[in-house]
C-alpha positions as CSV (number, residue, x, y, z in Angstrom):
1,X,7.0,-7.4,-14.0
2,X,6.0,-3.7,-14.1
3,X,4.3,-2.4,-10.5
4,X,2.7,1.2,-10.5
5,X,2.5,3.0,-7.2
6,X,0.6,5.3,-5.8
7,X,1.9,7.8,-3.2
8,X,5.1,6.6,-4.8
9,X,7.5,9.4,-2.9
10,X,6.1,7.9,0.6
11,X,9.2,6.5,2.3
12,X,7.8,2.8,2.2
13,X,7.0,3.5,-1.6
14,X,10.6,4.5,-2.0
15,X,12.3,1.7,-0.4
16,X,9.5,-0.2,-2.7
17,X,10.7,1.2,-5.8
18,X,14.6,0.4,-5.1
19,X,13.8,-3.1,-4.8
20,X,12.1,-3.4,-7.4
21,X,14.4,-1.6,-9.7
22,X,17.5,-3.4,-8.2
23,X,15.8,-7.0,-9.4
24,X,15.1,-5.8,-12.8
25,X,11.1,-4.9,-12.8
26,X,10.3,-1.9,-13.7
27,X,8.3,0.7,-11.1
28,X,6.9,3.8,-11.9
29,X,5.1,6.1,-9.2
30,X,2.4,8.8,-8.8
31,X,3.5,11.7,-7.5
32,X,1.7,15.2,-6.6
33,X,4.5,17.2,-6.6
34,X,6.8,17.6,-9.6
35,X,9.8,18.3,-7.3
36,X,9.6,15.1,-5.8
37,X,10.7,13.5,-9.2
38,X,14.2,13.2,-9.3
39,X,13.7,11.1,-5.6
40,X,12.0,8.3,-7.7
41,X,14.2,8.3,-10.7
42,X,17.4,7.7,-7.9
43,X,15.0,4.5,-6.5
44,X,14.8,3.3,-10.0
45,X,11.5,4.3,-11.0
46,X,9.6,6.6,-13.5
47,X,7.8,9.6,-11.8
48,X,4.3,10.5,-12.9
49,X,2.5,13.6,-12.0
50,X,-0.9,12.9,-11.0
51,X,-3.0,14.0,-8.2
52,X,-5.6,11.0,-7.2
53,X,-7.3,13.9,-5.5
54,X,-8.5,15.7,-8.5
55,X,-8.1,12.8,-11.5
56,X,-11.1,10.7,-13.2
57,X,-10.8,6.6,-13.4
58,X,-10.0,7.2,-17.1
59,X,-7.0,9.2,-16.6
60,X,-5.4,6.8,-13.8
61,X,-6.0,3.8,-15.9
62,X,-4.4,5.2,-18.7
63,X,-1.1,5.1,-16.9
64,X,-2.1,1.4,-15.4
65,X,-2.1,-0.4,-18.9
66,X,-0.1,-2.7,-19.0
67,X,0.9,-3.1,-15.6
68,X,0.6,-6.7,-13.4
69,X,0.3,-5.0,-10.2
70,X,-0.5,-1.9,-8.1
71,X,0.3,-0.9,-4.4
72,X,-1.5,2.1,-2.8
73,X,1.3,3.8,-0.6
74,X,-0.7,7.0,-0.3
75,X,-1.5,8.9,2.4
76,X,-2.8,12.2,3.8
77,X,-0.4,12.4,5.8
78,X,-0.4,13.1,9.8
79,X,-0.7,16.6,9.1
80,X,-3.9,16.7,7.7
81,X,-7.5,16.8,8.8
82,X,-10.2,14.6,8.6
83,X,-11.8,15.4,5.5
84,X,-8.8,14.6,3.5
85,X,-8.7,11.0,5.1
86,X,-11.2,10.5,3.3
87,X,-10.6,12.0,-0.2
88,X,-7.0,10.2,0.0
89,X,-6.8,7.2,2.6
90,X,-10.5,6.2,1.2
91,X,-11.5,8.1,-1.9
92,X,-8.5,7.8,-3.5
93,X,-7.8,4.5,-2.8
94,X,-11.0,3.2,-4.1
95,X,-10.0,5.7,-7.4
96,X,-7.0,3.5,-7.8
97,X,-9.2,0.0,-7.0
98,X,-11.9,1.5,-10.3
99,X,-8.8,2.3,-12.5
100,X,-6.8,-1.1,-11.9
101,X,-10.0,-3.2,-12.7
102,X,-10.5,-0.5,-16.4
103,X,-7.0,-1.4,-17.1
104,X,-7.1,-4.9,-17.0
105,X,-4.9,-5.2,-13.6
106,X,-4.9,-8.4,-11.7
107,X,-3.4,-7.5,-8.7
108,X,-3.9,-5.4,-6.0
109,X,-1.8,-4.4,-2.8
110,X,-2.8,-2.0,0.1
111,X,-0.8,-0.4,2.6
112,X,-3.2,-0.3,5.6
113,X,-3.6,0.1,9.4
114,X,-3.5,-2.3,12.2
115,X,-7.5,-1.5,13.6
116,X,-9.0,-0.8,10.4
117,X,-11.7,-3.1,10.7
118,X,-12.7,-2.2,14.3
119,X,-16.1,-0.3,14.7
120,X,-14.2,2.4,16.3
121,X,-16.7,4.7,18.8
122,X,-16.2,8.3,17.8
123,X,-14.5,9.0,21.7
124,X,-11.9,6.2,21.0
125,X,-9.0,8.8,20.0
126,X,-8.8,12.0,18.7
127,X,-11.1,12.9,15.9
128,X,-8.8,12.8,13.4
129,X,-6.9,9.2,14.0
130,X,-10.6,8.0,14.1
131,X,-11.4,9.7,11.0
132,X,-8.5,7.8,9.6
133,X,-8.7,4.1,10.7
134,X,-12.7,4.5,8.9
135,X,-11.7,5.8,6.4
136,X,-9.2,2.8,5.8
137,X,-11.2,0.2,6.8
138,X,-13.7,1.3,4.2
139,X,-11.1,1.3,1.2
140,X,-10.0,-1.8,2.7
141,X,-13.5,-3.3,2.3
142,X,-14.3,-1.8,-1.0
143,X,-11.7,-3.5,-2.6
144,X,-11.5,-6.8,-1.0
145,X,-15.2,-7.4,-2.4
146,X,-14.1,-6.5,-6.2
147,X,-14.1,-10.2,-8.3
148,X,-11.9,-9.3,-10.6
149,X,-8.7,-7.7,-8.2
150,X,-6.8,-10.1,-6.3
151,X,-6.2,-8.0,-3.4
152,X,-3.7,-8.2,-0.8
153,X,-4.0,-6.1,2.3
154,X,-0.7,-5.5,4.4
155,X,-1.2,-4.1,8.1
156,X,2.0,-2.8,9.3
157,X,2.5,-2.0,12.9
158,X,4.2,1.1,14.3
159,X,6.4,2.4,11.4
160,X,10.5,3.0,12.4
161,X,13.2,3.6,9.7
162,X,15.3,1.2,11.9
163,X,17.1,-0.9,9.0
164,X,15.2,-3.8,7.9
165,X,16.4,-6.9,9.5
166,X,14.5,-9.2,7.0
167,X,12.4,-11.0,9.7
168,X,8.9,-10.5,10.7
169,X,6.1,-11.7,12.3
170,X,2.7,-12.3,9.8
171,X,-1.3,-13.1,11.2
172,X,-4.4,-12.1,11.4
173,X,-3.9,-10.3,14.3
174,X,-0.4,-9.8,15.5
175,X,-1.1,-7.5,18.4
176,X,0.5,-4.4,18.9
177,X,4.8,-4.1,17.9
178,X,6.6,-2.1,15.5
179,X,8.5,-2.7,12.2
180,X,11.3,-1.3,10.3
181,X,9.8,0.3,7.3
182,X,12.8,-1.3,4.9
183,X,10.6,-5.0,6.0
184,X,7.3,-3.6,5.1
185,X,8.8,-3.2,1.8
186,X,10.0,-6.2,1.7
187,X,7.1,-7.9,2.4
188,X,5.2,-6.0,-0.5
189,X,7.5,-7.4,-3.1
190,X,7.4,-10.9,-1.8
191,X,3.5,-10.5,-1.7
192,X,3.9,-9.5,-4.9
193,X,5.6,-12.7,-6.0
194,X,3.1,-14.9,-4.5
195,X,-0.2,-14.0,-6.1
196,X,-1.7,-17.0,-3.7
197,X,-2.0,-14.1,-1.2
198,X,-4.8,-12.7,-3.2
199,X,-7.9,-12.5,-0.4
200,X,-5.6,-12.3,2.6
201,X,-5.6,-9.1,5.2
202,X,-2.6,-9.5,7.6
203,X,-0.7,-7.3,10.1
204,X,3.1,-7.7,10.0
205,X,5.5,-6.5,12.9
206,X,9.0,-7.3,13.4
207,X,9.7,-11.0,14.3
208,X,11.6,-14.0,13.8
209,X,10.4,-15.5,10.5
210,X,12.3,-14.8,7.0
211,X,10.2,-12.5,5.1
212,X,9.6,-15.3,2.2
213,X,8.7,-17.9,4.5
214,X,6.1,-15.9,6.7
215,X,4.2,-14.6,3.0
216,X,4.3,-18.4,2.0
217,X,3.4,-20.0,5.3
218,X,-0.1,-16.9,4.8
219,X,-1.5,-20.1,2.3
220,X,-0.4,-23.5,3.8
């Protein structure tokens, strides 16, 4: 199997990457910065310099071909204002959804946020965390209404680089908990594995369930 990732130097895209490497697929990752290269090639996976930002459909899906599945992993980052939630948490994201579909790929995964699909009132936070949860719950609709991408979209709770435990909790709607980064990972690659999850939004927290059995039990 060969996964491209975008934002592939995020610390869930890196965890990512190493187990996909460590099974025998190959991963390769977009990457803004050149420096960050040598962190990817340590995960097990080929860094490619491209800035979703600034690049056309045509130029992402020339690095897509061939590939049976991608995960946007990017973010702006908690840094950054609202304008660039939306040229990477929406714009970009939607970028990635337009290349996939030129390049022929079938499979689609999103990192996204738990509240995403709430009409959030512009008073409910501060500008920019409401910024953010629009901007991913329109990236998140965009692409779940494209025919031809089976789309998965994965709605982590509160991120901790806790080790992974392997065990978590999968729904609709958890409710509020936190997760070890290392088991969002996890769960990507066994979402991955079970294309059946194609058309499924879910949150995952940290829980009781083996990761395999709670992204299998998502289609029973």
């Amino acid at each position: 199997m060969h996964v491209v990732i975008a934002g592939g130097h995020g610390k869930i895209a890196l965890l990512t990457e190493r187990l996909l490497a460590d099974r025998g697929d190959t991963v390769a990752g977009f990457i803004r910065n050149p420096d960050h290269a040598a962190d990817l090639e340590a995960a097990g996976a080929q860094p490619v310099v491209l800035d979703l930002e600034n690049a056309a459909v045509d130029e992402v899906a020339a690095h897509l071909r061939g590939a049976d599945a991608v995960i946007f992993a990017a973010g702006a980052g908690p840094g950054s204002g609202a304008a660039r939630k939306q040229t990477v948490d929406r714009d970009a994201a939607i970028l990635l959804a337009d290349a996939a579909e030129a390049a022929g790929v079938p499979r689609y995964l999103m990192i996204s946020a738990m509240g995403a699909d709430a009409q959030v009132p512009d008073d409910a936070a501060d500008e920019v965390f409401v910024a953010y949860l629009r901007a991913k719950g329109a990236a998140d609709a965009d692409v779940r209404s494209r025919s031809s991408l089976s789309t998965t979209i994965v709605r982590p709770g509160a991120l901790t680089d806790d080790p992974g435990s392997g065990r978590v909790q999968i729904a609709e709607h958890t409710g509020r908990g936190s997760i070890p980064r290392a088991d969002v990972a996890a769960v990507l690659v066994a979402a991955i594995d079970a294309p059946q999850t194609g058309g499924h939004t879910f949150e995952v927290i940290a829980g009781d369930t083996p990761v395999a059995e709670a992204v299998a039990a998502l289609t029973r």
